[in-house]
N, C-alpha and C positions, 0 to 999 in steps of 0.2 A: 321459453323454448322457441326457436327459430324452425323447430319442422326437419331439420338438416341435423346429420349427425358429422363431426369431422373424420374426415379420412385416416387417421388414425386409430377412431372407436371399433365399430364394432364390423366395416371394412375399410381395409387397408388399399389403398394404391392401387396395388398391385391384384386385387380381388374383384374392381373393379368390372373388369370386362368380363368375367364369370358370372356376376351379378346381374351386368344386362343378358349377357348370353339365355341366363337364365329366363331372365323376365321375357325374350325376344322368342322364346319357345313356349313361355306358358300366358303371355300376354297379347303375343302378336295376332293370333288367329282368334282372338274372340274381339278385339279393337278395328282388326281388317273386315269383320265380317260385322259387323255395326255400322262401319262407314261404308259396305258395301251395299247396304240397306239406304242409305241418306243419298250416296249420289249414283245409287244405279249398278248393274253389272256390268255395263260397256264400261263403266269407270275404275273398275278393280284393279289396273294400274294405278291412279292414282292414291286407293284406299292403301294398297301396299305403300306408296313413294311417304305419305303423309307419319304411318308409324317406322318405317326404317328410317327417317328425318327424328321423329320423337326418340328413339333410342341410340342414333349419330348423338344428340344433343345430350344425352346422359353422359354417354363416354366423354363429351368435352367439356361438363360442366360439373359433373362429382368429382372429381380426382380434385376438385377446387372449393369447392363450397359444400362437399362432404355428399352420402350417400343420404335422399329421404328417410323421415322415420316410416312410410308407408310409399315403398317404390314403385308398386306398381301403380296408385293415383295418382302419385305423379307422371308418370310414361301415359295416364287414361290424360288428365288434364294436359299436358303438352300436345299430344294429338287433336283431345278439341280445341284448343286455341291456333293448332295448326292446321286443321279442316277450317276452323272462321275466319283466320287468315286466309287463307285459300276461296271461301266462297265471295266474302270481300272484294275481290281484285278481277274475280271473274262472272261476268253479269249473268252466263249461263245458270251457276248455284245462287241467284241471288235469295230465290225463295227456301232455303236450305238452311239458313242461319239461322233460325227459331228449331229447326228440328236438330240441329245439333245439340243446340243449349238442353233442348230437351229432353233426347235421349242419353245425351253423357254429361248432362248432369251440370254439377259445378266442378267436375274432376276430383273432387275430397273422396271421393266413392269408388272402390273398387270391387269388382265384381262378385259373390261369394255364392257358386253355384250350386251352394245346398239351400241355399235362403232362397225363399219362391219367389219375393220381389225380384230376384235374379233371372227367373226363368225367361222372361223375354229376348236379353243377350247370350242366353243359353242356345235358344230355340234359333236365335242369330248363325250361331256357330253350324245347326242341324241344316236350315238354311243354306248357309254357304257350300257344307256338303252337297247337296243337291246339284246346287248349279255347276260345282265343279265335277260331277257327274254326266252331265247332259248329251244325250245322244250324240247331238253335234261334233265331240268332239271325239276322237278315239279312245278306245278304254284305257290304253297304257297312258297315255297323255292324263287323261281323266284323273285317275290316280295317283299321276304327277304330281298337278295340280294341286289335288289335296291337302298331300302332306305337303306342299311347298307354303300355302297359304295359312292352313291350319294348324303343322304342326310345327312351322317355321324350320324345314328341313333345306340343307343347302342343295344344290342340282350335286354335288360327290355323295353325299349321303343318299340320294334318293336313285345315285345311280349307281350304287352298292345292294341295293333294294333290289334292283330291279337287275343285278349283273350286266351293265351294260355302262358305256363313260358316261363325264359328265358331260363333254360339250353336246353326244347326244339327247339328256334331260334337258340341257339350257335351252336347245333348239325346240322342242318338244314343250315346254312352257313358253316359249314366246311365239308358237304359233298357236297354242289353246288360249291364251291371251286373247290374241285376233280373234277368235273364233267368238269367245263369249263377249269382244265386244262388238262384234258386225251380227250378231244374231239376235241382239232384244227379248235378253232372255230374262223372264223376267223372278224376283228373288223369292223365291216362295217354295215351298214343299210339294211335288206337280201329287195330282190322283190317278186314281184309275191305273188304264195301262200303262202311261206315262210314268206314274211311279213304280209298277212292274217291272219298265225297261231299265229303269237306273239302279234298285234297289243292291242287286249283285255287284256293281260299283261303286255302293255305298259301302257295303259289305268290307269289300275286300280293300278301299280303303283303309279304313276302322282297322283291318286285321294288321294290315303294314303301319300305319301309326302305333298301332299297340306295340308292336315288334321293335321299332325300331327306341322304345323307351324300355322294354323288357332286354334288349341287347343293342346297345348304338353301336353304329359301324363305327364310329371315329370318336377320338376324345377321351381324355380323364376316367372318367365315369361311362363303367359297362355298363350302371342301370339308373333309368330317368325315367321314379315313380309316377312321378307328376305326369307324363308323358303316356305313361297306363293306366291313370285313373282319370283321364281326360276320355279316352278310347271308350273306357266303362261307361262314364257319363254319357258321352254321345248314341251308344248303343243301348241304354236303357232308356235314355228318352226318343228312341226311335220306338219300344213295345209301349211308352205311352198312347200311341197313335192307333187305332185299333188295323187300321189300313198296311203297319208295318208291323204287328205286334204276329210275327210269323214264326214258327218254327224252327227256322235259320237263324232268325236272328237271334234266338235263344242260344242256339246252338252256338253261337259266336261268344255270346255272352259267360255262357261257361267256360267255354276255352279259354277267355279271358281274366277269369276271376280263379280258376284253377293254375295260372301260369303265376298267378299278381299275387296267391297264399305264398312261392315259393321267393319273392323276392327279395325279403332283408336276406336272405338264408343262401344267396350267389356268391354273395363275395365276403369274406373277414374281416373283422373287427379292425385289421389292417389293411383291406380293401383288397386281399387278393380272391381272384377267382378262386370258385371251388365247385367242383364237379359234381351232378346229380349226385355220385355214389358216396359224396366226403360230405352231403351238407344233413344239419342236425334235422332231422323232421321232425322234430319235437315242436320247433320253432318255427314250424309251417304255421298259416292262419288260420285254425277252423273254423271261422267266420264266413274266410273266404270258400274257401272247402263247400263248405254247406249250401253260398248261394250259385256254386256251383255246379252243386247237383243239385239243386232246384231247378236253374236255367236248362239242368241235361233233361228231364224229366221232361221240360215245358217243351224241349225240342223235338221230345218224343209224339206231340197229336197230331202229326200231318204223317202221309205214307212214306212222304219223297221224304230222302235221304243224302241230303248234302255233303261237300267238302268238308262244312263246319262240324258237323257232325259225327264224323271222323274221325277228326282233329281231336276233338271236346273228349271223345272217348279213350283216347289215348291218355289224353291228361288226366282226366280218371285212373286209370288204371297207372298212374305214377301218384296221384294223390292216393290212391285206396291202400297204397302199399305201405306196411310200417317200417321197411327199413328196403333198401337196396336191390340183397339177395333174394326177397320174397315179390320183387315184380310179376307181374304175369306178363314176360317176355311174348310168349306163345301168341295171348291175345291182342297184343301188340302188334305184333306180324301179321295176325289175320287183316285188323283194321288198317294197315301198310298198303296190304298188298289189294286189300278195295280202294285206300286211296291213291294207289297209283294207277289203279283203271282208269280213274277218272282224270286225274293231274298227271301226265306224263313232264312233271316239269322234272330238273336234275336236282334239286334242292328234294324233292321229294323222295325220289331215287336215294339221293344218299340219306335221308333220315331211315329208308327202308333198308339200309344196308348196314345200318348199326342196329337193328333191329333182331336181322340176317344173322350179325356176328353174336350177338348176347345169346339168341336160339340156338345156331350149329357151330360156332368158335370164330375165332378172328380169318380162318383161312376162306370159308365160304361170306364172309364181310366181304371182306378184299375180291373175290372173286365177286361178290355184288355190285361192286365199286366197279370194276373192269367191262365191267354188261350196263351201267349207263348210258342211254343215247343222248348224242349230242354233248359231249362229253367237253370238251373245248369252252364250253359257256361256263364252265366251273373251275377254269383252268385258272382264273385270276380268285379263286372266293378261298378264305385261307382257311376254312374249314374243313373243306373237301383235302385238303395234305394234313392238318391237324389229325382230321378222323382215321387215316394213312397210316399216320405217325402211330397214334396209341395201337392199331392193330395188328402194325408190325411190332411193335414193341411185346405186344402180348404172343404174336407168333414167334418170341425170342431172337429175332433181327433185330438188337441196336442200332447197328452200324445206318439200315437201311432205313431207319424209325429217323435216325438224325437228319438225313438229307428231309424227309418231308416235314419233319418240324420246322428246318433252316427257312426252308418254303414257306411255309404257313406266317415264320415270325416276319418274313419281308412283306408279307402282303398285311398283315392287319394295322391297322393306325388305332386300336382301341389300347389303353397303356396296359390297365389291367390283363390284357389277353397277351399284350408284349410280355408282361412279367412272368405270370406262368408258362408259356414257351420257351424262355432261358431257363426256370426251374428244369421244363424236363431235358431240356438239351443237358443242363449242366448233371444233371441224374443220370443219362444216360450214356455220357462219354465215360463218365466211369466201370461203367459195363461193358462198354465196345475192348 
């Protein structure tokens, strides 16, 4: 056996760059944040440049000599021979090249972060959070950041996230660049108040990583498990710390593992989407369920009462529920309408406004929807004409349901969310 499988087996050509794509989201941010350890934070450009060269080189060397039988030691091994290349030629790293070999090994090894020998490049990746956190830089950037390094998210993705363009995101990452490299900062988990100041950034991090693997804005694939049990990970070994083992973070923890029970159960055996109300709860995870509400419990010994918490209760109350009709809408709306005390963002508003419609009909939705502030920041998100769409559809306007569906199918790039928006278009012109 040569280690190499032919392009033909068991991927094809054409699979290819799905493969890396793959690996470059679930490999990228634990290799970046290793080499970010070996040459420093002022060097996190080049920790990036070295694995986006390691996964250039897959794309131009599988399609030829076949895919790895273990890809991602190979993508771990191409980077350290391309970090030793690298400290080689420049006399800066020279004393580097023994802690390369060291830490990544002989490349045959790829990371498996349930295995404790792993925990060190785990704790790498909790690290790297941190410093992409750091005062220095602004929150929104901060959380750029994150998911750009960590979850390998591209500036259109993360500027979907955040409702705003990409060239804004790009701009917004390459000046948090500058920042964590002129500030000497240095790679480590800060204490005390220092870690106080960041934690909420770490936070809400975690929560848009999670999200954007629980629903990508773009792409094939509405859900990228991998991308939510990476979220898990990193927020459970934040409660191993007794320093972060807080309330919130618990609280986040639930929300996360109550969202992650419902995920085979989004889309069909033929990958299409299917709505809270259409999916089997049979085939929820009570595993997940359960460590769910352990985490809501654990969120329960502090007085203060967070966003997370919030959230987590909402998700309960769609977990606790055995079927649809038996939600407790009611308590849903109560938790809404505290969290939009505190969140005046328009994503929250509109989640409160489908809430609005389940409690007193689609007509007081709609008129939720209309009482929005700042209404314009959600003009481009196709969910806000989606949610539209189904409430005029239920207030018996087709006609009016189509335009905001038409709306909705132009703005999203996710395929699965295209496909069921022509389902209802095509449902509803029949009605009109």
């Amino acid at each position: 056996m040569n280690g190499m499988e032919p392009p033909d087996a068991a991927h094809s050509s054409g699979d290819i760059p799905r493969v890396v794509e793959h690996l470059f989201r679930h490999e990228s941010g634990r290799l970046i944040a290793t080499l970010t350890r070996i040459f420093g934070v002022e060097h996190l450009t080049l920790a990036e440049d070295v694995v986006q060269e390691a996964l250039a080189r897959a794309l131009q060397t599988w399609p030829f000599r076949g895919v790895p039988e273990n890809p991602a030691a190979w993508i771990m091994r191409t980077s350290r021979n391309l970090a030793l290349d690298h400290v080689r030629r420049e006399r800066t790293f020279r004393d580097k090249e023994q802690e390369i070999v060291r830490i990544m090994g002989e490349g045959s090894h790829a990371a498996d972060p349930s295995d404790p020998a792993d925990e060190g490049l785990a704790d790498d990746r909790l690290r790297m959070l941190f410093v992409c956190c750091h005062p220095r830089i602004p929150v929104e950037s901060q959380i750029a950041l994150a998911l750009k390094v960590l979850g390998g998210f591209s500036p259109a993705e993360i500027g979907k996230a955040f409702l705003t363009t990409e060239a804004a995101i790009a701009k917004r990452l390459t000046r948090a660049r500058q920042q964590l490299h002129d500030a000497g900062i240095p790679f480590s988990i800060p204490e005390g108040t220092d870690l106080t100041r960041r934690i909420d950034a770490v936070l809400q991090s975690l929560y848009l990583l999670f999200n954007e693997g629980y629903k990508a804005s773009s792409g094939d694939q509405l859900v990228r498990a991998d991308v939510c049990h990476e979220a898990i990970r990193l927020g459970a070994l934040l409660t191993r710390r007794t320093d972060c083992d807080l309330p919130k973070v618990h609280a986040l923890l639930a929300l996360m593992f109550f969202n992650t029970a419902r995920l085979t159960t989004r889309v069909d055996a033929a990958g299409n989407l299917l709505l809270l109300k259409d999916q089997d709860r049979s085939r929820w995870d009570g595993s997940m369920i359960a460590q769910g509400m352990f985490h809501l419990t654990r969120s329960a010994a502090g007085e203060a009462v967070a966003e997370f918490h919030l959230q987590a209760g909402i998700a309960a109350c769609h977990a606790a529920a055995i079927n649809y009709e038996s939600t407790d809408w009611s308590q849903i709306l109560v938790l809404y309408d505290q969290l939009a005390r505190m969140d005046a963002s328009p994503v929250v508003a509109l989640n409160r406004a489908i809430a609005v419609a389940n409690v007193h009909g689609p007509e007081a939705g709609l008129a939720a929807i209309a009482a929005i502030e700042d209404p314009a920041r959600l003009e481009s998100y196709h969910l806000l004409h989606a949610v539209r769409g189904e409430l005029e559809s239920q207030a018996n306007r087709p006609a009016v349901a189509i335009g905001h569906f038409q709306r909705a199918l132009e703005l999203t790039s996710v395929k699965s969310e295209q496909e069921f928006l022509v389902r209802r278009l095509q449902a509803l012109r029949q009605m009109a």
